[in-house]
N, C-alpha and C positions, 0 to 999 in steps of 0.2 A: 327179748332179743332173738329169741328160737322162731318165733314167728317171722319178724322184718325179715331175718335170712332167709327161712321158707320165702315170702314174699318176692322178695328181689331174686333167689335161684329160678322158681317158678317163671317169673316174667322174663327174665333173660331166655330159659330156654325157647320159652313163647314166640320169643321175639326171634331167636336164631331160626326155628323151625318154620315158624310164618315170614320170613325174609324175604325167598323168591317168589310167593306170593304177592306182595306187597311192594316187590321190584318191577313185577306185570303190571298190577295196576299203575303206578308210574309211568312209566312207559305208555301207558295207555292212555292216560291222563294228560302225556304230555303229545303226544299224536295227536287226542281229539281236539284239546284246548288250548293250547302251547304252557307258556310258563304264566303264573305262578302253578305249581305243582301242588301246593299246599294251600287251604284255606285258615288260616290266621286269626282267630277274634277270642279278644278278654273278657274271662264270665265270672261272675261271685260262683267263690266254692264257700268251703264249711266257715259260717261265721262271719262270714260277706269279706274273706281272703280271696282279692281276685287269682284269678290262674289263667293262663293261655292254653286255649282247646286248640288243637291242629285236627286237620281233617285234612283229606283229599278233595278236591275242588272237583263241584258236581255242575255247577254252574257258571254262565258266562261271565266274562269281565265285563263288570259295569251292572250286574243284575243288582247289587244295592242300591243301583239309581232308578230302576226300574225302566229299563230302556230295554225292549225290546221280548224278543224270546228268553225266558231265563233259564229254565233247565238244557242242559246239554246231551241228557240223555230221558228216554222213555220210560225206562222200570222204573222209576217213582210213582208214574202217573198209573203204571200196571197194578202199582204194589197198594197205593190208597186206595184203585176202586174197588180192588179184594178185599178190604178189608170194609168196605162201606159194605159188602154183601153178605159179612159174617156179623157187623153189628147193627 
């Protein structure tokens, strides 16, 4: 029980202190791309219980159809070929 409490105060404060943070991205999210703000998809967690992962939406509407440009932004493409030059 001392734990879950630890757990749940920990991520609240998390979550209070990372707020306006997380309010800019928004915001930014919704400038670059309009809405949906969040990206949405069902993944098996512990024991094949699925759960709904939310993300911020990095890419265009309609990239799961494969239509067109799919990233909306650059720094992914920055961040995998750094890393293809440390492995």
């Amino acid at each position: 029980m001392i734990k879950r409490t630890f757990d749940v105060s920990v991520s609240l404060l998390a979550l209070l202190l990372l707020s306006p943070l997380l309010a800019l991205i928004a915001l930014l999210v919704r400038a670059k791309l309009g809405l949906p703000i969040l990206f949405c998809q069902v993944r098996p967690g512990l024991h094949g219980k699925p759960f709904t992962l939310l993300k911020f939406r990095t890419m265009v509407a309609g990239a799961e159809n494969g239509r067109g440009t799919l990233r909306a932004y650059t720094a992914g493409r920055k961040a995998r070929s750094s890393v293809d030059l440390v492995a």
